[in-house]
C-alpha positions in Angstrom: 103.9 150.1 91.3 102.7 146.7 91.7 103.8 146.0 94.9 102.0 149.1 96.2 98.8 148.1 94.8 98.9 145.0 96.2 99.7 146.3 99.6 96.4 148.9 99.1 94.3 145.3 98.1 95.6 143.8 101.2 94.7 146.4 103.6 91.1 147.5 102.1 90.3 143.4 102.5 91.7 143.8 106.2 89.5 146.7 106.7 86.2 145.5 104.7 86.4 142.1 106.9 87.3 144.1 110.2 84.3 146.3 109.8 82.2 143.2 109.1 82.5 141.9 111.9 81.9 144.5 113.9 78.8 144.9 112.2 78.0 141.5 112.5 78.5 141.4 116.5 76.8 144.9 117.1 73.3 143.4 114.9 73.8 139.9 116.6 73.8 141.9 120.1 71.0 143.7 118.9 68.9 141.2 117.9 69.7 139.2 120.8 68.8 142.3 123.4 65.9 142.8 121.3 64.3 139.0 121.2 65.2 139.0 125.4 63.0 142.0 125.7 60.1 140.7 123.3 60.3 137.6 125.3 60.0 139.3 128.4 56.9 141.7 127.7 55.1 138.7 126.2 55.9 136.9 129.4 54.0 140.0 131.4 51.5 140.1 128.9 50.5 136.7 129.2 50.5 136.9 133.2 48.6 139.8 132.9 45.6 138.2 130.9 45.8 135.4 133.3 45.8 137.0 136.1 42.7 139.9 135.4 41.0 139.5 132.2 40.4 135.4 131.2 36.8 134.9 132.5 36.4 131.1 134.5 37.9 128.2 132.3 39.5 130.4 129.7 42.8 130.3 128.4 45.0 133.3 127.3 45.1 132.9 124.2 41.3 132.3 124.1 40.8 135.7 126.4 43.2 137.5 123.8 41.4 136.3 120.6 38.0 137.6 122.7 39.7 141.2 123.7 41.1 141.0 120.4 37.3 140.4 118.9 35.5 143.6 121.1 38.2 145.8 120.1 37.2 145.6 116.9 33.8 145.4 116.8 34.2 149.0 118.1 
């Protein structure tokens, strides 16, 4: 009876740690996928207030602290 359990011990730990890591490598995927795609609309974002809302000698960040200000002053 021994020997049974102890082949039932070793093959939940085989299955615990192989589900592990596929959990680990499908939320490491995620996470990657999701920072590259963060990255990216931050990226347009920042182009975008460049491009057609900073008024003359602004920066981005200023211009989105200043849209960020009128929005909610409405």
């Amino acid at each position: 009876m021994s020997n049974l359990r102890e082949a039932n011990k070793k093959i939940e730990n085989a299955v615990v740690d192989a589900y592990q890591k596929v959990e680990n490598a499908v939320t490491g995927t995620y996470q990657k996928v999701e920072d590259a795609v963060t990255g990216a609309y931050q990226t347009v974002e920042d182009k975008f207030v460049e491009r057609f809302l900073t008024e003359e000698g602004e920066t981005v960040e200023q211009a989105k602290s200043r849209l960020k200000g009128q929005e909610e002053s409405k």
